[in-house]
N, C-alpha and C positions, 0 to 999 in steps of 0.2 A: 504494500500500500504506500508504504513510504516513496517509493522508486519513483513509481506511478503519479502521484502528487507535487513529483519533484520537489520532498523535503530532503532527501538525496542526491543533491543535484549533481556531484560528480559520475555518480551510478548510473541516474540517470542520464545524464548526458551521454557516458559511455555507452550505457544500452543503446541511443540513439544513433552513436558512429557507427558503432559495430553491424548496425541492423543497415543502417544506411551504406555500409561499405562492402558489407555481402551482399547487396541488393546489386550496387555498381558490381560487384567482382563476378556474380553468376547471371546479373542479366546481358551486360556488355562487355565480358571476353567471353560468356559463350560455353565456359565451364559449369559443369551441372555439379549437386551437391555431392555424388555417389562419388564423381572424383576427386573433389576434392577431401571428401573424408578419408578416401584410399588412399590418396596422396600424403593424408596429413598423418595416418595413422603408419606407412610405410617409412614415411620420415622418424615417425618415434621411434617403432621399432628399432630402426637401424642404427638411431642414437643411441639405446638401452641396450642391444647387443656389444657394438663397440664398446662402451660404457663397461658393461659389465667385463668383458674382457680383456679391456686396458688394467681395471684393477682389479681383477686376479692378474696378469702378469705384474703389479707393483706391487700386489700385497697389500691393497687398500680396498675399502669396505665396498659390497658393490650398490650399485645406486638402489634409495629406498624407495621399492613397491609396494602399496599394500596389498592385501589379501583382498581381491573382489571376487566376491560372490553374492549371493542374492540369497534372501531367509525364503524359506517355506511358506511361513507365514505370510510373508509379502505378497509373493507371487500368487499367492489362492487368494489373498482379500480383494488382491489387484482384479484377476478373474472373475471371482464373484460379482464386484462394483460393476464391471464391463458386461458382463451377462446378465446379470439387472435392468442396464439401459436401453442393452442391445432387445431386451423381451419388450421394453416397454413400446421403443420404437417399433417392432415386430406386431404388437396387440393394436397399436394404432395403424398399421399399412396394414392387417388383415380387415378391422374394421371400416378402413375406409374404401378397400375392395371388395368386401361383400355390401357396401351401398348403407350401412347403417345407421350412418351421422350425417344429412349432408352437408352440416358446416362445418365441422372438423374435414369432411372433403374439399370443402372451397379454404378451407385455409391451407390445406396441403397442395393444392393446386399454386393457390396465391404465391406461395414460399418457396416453392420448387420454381417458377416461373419468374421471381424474383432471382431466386440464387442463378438458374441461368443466362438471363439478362448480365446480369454482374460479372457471371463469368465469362461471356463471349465478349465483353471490353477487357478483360485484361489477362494475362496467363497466372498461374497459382503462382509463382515467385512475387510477383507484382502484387497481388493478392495478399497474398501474406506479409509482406510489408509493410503496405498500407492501412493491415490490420495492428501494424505495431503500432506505426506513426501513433492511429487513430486513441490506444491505449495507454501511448505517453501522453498524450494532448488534449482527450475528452477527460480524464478524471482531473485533471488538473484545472482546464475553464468549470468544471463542477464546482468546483471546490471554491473557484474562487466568487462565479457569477450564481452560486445556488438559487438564491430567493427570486431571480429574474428570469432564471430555467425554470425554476420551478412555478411560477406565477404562468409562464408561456404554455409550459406543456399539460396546466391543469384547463387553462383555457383549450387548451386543441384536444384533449380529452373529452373535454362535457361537447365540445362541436361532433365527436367522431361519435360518440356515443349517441349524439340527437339524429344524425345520421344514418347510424345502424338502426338504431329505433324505428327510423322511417323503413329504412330498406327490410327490416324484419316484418314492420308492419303490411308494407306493399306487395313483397313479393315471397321471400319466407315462410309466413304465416298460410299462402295460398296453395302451398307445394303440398302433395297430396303424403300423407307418412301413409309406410305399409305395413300391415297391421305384425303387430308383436305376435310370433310362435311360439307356442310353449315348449318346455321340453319334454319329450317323456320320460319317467319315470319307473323302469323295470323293478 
């Protein structure tokens, strides 16, 4: 939070080079990430072998690695968390393919037709960027211009909601629902 608010402003600043300079380095030389991680990680290695082998020839300690590894525990709660959302998002694409909500259908339509709008202006690297800029820069005019955000977006609120109201009333309301099935009972 701190980063983000820029009460860390060296932090953040740095997150903002860094993002910004990998943004230059793999959109225009052209270099995708898979290389440059192989690159980077091909580089270590062959520092920590030489490394390690210069001293054992001097009889000096060889460079400190720690022990990684992953707990058990991690990895299942990690799982679990993922196969949770993964079901949730799963119970809503079943529902809204067997026709059951249709405005949780017109919002999945909405959202999906938004994301790919958005994504045919830019490619994912671009994308992802932007979504940084966006998270150095939006919590931060929060923070500072709150009660004038927030005065605006209660206003555009009660407009979208008198709006929906209508559109619920006019056309919504008229859509025929199909009747509820029971289920049987053996």
């Amino acid at each position: 939070a701190d980063v983000l608010l820029w009460r860390k402003k060296h932090l953040s600043v740095s997150l903002f080079v860094g993002a910004t300079l990998a943004w230059i380095l793999l959109e225009k030389t052209g270099y995708t990430v898979l290389s440059i991680v192989s690159n980077v990680t091909l580089f270590l290695v062959v520092i920590l072998f030489v490394w390690s082998n210069v001293a054992a020839l001097l009889n000096r300690a060889p460079p400190p690695l720690p022990e990684l590894s992953l707990s058990e525990d991690f990895v299942l709660s990690t799982a679990s968390s993922v196969r949770l959302e993964l079901n949730k998002a799963l119970a809503i694409a079943h529902d809204v393919a067997l026709g059951k909500d249709f405005k949780l259908f017109l919002k999945v339509i909405a959202v999906l037709w938004i994301v790919s709008t958005v994504a045919s202006w830019f490619n994912l690297l671009t994308l992802i960027y932007i979504c940084i800029v966006l998270a150095l820069t939006l919590p931060f005019i929060y923070d500072k211009y709150e009660d004038v955000i927030d005065h605006h977006a209660n206003r555009i609120s009660e407009q979208a909601q008198a709006h929906y109201k209508k559109l619920d009333e006019n056309v919504f309301s008229k859509i025929p629902k199909a009747p509820v099935k029971e289920k049987k009972i053996q």
